[in-house]
Every structure is written in C-alpha cells, then in structure tokens.
N, C-alpha and C positions, 0 to 999 in steps of 0.2 A: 825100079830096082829089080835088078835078077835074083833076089834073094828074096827066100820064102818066109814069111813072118809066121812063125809057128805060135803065136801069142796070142790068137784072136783079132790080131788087127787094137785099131781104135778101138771098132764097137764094141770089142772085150772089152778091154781096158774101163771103157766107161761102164759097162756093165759089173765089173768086179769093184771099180770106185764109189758107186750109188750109194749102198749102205752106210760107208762111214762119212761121205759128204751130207745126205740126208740127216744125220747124226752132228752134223757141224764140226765134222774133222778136215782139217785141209786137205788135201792130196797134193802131189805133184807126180806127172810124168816127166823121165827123166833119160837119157840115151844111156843105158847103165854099157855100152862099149866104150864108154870116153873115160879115160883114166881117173878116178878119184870123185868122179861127180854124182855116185850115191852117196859116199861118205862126206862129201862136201854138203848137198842135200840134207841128210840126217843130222849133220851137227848145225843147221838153221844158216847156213851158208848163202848166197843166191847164186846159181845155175842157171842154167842155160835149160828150160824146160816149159811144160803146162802146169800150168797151178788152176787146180778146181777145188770152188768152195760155195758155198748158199751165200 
C-alpha cells in the first residue's frame, strides 16, 4: 500500500488490545473506512474483521 499507517501498524493494535483481552474482553479489529462497519460491530452485528479473545 502507498499509504502510510499512522496507527502503529498491527503490533499496535495488539499492543493497545492485550489489557482488555487479558481481562477477557473480546476485541475486534475492524476497517473503520468501510461505511457503517463500526457501528455495525458495536451493535454485535458480524463484520468483516479480527476478533481477538483468551
């Protein structure tokens, strides 16, 4: 991709996910530029994403 991921990347991402998964909270990553698909996510919808859990 020619576009720069200003997010951390993954390794972010799983690094800012560890405490509430270690916690036994679901996560999911999610492509929040796709129309409606965090709020679809949020309301327990299924997405097109990562789901990380213990």
């Amino acid at each position: 991709s020619k576009v720069t991921d200003v997010t951390g990347g993954m390794l972010g991402k799983m690094f800012e996910l560890k405490p509430a998964v270690e916690h036994g909270i679901q996560t999911i990553i999610v492509n929040a530029t796709e129309p409606n698909r965090v709020y679809r996510a949020l309301k327990g919808e299924k997405v097109v994403g990562t789901v990380i859990e213990r």
